[in-house]
C-alpha positions in Angstrom: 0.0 0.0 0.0 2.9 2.8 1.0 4.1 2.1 -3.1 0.6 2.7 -4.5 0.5 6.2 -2.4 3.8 7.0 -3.7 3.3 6.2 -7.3 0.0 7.8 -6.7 1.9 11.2 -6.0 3.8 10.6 -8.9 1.4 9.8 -11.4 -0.5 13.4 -10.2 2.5 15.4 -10.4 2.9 13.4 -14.7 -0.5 15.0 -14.8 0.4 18.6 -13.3 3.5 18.9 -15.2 2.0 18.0 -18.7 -0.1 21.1 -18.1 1.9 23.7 -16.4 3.8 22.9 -19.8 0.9 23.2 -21.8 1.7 20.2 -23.8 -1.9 18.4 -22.5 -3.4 19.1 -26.3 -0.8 17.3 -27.5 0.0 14.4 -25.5 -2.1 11.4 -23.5 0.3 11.0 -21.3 -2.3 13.3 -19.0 -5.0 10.9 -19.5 -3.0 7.9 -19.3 -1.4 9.4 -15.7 -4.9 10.1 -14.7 -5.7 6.6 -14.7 -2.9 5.2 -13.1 -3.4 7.9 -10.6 -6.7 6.0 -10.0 -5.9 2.4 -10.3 -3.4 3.3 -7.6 -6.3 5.6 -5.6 -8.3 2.1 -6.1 -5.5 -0.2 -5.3 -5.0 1.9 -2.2 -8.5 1.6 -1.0 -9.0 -1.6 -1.2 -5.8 -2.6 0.2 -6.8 -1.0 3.2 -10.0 -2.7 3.5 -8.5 -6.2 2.9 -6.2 -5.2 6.0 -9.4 -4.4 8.1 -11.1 -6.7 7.3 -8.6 -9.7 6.6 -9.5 -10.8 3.6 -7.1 -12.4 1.0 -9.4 -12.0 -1.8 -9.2 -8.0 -1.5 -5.4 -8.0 -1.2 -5.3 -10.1 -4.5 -7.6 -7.7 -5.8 -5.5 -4.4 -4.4 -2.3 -6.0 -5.9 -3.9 -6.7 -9.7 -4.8 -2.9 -9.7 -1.3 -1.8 -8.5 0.0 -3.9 -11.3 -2.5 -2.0 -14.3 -1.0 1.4 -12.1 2.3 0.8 -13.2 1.5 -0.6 -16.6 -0.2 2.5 -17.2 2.1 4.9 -16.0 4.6 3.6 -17.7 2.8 3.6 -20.8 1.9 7.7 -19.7 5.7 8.0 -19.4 6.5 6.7 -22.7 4.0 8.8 -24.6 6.5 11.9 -24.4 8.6 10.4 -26.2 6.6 9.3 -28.9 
């Protein structure tokens, strides 16, 4: 859970940066940092509940959301380049 809030910080601050630049029109990488910023939001909350409520199934759930975070963020970061 502590890596899903940290990459949740990052993916907001991909998001702020591509439009202080003003490259938003021209890029997804916004969009695509926007939705890892909420598989991670997602990955986070239900991460918690599985700890509350000690349940494996919502941990395995948590951790298959984190996963599409990263793939997605990663696929934001590429876009600048491309």
């Amino acid at each position: 859970m502590d890596t899903a809030a940290s990459l949740l910080g990052v993916a907001l601050l991909i998001v702020t940066a591509v439009h202080i630049t003003g490259n938003a029109s021209k890029s997804i990488a916004d969009a695509l940092s926007f939705a890892a910023y909420m598989f991670f939001l997602c990955s986070c909350l239900v991460s918690h509940r599985g700890y509350t409520k000690e349940r494996e199934r919502l941990e395995r759930i948590a951790d298959v959301l984190f996963d599409f975070g990263i793939l997605t963020l990663l696929a934001g970061v590429l876009s600048f380049w491309f």
